[in-house]
C-alpha positions as protocol buffer text, in pm:
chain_id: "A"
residue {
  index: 1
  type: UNK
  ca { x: 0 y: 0 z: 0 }
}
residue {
  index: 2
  type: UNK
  ca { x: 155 y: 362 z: -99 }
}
residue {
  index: 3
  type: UNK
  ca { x: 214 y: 645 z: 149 }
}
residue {
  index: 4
  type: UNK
  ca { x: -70 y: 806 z: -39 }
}
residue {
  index: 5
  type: UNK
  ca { x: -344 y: 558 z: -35 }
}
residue {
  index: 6
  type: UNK
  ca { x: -277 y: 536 z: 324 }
}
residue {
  index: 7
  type: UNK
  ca { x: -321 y: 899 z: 328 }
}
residue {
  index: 8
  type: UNK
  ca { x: -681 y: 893 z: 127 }
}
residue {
  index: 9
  type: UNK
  ca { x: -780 y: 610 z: 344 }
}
residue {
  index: 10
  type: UNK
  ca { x: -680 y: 787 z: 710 }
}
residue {
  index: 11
  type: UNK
  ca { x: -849 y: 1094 z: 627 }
}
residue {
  index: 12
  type: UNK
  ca { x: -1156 y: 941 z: 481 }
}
residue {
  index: 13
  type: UNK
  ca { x: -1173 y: 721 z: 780 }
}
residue {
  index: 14
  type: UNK
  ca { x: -1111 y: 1021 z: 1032 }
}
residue {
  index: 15
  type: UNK
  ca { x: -1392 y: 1231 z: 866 }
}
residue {
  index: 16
  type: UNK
  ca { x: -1603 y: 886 z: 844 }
}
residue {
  index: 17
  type: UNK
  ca { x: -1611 y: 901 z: 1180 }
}
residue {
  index: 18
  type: UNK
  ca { x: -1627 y: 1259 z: 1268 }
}
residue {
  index: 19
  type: UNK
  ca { x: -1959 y: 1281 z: 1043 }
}
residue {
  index: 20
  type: UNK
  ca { x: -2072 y: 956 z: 1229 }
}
residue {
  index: 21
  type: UNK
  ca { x: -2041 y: 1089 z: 1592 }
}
residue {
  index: 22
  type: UNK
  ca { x: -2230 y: 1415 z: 1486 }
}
residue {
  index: 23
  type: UNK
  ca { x: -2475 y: 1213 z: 1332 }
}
residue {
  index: 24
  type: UNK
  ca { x: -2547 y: 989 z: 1620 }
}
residue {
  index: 25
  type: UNK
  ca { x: -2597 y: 1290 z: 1865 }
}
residue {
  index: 26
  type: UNK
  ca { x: -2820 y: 1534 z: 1621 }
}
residue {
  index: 27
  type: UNK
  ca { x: -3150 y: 1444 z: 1840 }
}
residue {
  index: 28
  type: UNK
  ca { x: -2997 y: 1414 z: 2117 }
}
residue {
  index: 29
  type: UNK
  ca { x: -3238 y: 1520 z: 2404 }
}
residue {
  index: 30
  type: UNK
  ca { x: -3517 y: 1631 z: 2154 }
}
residue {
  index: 31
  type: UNK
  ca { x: -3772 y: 1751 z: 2248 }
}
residue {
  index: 32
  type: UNK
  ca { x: -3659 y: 1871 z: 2573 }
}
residue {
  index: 33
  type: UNK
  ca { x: -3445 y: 2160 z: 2669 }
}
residue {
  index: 34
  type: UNK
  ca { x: -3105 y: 2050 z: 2865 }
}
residue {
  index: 35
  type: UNK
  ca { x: -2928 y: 2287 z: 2843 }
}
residue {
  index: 36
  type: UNK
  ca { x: -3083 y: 2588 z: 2981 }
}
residue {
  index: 37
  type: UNK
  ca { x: -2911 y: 2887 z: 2853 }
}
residue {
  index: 38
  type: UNK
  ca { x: -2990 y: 2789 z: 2465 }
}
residue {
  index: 39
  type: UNK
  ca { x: -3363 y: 2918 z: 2469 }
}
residue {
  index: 40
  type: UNK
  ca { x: -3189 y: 3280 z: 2563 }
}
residue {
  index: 41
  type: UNK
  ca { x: -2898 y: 3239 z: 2332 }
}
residue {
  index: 42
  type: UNK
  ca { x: -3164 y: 3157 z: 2046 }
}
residue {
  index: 43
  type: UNK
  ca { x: -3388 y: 3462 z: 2179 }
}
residue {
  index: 44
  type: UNK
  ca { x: -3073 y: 3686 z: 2070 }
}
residue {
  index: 45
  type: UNK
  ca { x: -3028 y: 3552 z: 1795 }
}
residue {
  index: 46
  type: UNK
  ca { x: -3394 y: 3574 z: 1678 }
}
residue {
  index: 47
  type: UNK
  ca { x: -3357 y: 3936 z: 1788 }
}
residue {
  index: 48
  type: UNK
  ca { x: -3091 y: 3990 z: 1551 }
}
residue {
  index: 49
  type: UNK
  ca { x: -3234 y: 3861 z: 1231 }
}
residue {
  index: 50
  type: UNK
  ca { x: -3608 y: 4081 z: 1319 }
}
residue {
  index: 51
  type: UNK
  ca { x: -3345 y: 4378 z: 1282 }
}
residue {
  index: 52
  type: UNK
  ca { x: -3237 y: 4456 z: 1592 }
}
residue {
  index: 53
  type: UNK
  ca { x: -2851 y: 4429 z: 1656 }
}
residue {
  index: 54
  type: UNK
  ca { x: -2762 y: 4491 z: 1974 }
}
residue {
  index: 55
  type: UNK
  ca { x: -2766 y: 4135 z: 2146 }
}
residue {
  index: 56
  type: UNK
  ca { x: -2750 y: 4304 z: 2499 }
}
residue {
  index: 57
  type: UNK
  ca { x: -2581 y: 3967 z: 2574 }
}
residue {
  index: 58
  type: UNK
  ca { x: -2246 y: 3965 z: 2647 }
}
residue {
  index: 59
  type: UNK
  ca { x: -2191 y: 3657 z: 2830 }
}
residue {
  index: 60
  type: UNK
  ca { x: -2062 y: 3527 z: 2469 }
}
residue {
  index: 61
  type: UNK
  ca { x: -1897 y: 3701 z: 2227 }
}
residue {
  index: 62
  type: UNK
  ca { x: -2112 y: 3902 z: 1977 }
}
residue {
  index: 63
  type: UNK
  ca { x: -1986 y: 3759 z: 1658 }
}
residue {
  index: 64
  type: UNK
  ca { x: -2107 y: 3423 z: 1731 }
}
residue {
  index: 65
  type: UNK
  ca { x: -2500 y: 3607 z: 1742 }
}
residue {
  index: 66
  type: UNK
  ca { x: -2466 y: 3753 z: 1406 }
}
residue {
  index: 67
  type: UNK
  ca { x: -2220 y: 3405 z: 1253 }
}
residue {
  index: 68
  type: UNK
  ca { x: -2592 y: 3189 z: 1403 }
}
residue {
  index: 69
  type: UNK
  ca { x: -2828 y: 3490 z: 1258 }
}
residue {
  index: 70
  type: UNK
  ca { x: -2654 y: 3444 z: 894 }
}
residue {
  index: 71
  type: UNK
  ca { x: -2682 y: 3096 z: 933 }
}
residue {
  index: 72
  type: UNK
  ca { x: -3052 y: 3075 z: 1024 }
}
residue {
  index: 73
  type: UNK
  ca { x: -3126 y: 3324 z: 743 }
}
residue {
  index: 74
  type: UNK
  ca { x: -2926 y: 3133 z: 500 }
}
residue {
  index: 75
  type: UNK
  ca { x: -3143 y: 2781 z: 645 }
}
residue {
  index: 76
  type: UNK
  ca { x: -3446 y: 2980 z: 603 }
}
residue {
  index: 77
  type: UNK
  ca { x: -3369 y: 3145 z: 244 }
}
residue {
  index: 78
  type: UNK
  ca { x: -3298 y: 2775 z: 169 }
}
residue {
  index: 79
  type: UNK
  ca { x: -3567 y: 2636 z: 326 }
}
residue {
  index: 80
  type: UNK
  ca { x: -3815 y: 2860 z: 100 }
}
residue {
  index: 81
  type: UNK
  ca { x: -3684 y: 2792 z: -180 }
}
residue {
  index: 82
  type: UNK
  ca { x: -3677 y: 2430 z: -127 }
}
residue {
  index: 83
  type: UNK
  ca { x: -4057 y: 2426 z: 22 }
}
residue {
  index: 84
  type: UNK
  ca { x: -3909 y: 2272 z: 370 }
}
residue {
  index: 85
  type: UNK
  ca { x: -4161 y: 2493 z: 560 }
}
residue {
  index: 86
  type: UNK
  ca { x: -4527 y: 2510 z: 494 }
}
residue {
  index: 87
  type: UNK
  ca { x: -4649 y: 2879 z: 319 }
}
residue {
  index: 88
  type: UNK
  ca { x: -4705 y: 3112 z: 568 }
}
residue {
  index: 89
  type: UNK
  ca { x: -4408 y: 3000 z: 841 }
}
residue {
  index: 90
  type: UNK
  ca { x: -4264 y: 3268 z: 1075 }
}
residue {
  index: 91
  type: UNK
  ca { x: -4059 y: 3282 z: 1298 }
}
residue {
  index: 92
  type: UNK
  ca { x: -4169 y: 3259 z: 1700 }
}
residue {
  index: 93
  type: UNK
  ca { x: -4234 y: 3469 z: 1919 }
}
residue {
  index: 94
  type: UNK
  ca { x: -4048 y: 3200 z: 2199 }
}
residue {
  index: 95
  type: UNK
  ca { x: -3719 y: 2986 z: 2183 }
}
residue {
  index: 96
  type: UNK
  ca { x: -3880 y: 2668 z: 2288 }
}
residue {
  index: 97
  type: UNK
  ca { x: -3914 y: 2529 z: 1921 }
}
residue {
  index: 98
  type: UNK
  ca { x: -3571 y: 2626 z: 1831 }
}
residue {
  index: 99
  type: UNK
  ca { x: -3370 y: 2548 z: 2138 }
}
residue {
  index: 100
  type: UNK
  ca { x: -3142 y: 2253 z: 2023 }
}
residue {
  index: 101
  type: UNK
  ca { x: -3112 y: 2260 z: 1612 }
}
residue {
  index: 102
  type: UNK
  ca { x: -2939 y: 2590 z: 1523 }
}
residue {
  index: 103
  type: UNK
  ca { x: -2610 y: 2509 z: 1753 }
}
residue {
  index: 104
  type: UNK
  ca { x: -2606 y: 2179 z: 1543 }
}
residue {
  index: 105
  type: UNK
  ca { x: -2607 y: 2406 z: 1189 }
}
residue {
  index: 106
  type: UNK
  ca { x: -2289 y: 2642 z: 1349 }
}
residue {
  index: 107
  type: UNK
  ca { x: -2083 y: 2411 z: 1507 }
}
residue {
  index: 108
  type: UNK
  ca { x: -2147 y: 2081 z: 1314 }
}
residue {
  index: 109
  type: UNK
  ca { x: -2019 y: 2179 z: 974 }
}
residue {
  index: 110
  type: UNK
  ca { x: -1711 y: 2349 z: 1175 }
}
residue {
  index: 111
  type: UNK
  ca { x: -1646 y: 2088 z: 1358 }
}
residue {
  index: 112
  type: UNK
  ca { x: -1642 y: 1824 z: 1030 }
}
residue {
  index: 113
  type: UNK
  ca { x: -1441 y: 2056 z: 831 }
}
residue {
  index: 114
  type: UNK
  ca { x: -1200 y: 2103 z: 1142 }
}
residue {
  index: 115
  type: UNK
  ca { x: -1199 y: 1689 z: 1135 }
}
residue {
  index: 116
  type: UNK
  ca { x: -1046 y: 1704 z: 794 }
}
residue {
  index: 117
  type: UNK
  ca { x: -884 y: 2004 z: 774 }
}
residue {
  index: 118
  type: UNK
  ca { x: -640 y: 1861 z: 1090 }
}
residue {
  index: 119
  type: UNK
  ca { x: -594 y: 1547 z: 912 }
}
residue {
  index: 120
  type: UNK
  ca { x: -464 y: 1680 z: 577 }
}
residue {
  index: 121
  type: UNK
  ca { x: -254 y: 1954 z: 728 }
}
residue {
  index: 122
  type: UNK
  ca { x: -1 y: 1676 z: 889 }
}
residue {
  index: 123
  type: UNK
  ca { x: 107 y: 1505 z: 551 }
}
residue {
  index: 124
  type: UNK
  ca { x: 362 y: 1667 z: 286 }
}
């Protein structure tokens, strides 16, 4: 076996896996809410994306509101386009719908690409 196929076949098994673990924990805990400070960090972010840009949170750092408020409008330009919603959706008025999902559409794909992006940094 060559130094690259062992390369192709590492990183495909590292991602493999990556994409497996955040696949096995996607509905993890659904419906409830364990984690209690995601129904305020989603409140923010709702905020944000109805116009208003001052998170008045600054427990975390503002970037990561506005990063999670271009990501749910990108999710919901997609989502209308695609027909993923029924005519008429809005958003709510409460977090409690929303509490677990939009952390997975943020930190999933970074996490994935981070996966692979380790693996193929360490071979010449």
């Amino acid at each position: 076996m060559t130094e690259r196929t062992r390369y192709i076949l590492a990183s495909t098994l590292l991602v493999a896996v990556a994409l497996a673990l955040r696949v096995w924990g996607v509905g993890w805990s659904l419906p409830y809410v364990d984690h209690p400070d995601e129904p305020a960090i989603v409140g923010v972010i709702l905020r944000v994306m109805q116009g208003d840009l001052n998170t008045r949170h600054f427990f975390y750092p503002s970037l990561m509101f506005y990063l999670q408020a271009l990501v749910f409008r990108l999710h919901f330009w997609l989502a209308d386009l695609t027909g993923l919603y029924p005519a008429g959706f809005e958003l709510p008025r409460s977090t409690h719908f929303y509490t677990t999902i939009p952390q997975a559409f943020v930190s999933g794909p970074h996490g994935h690409g981070g996966a692979w992006c380790w693996r193929s940094g360490g071979v010449d």
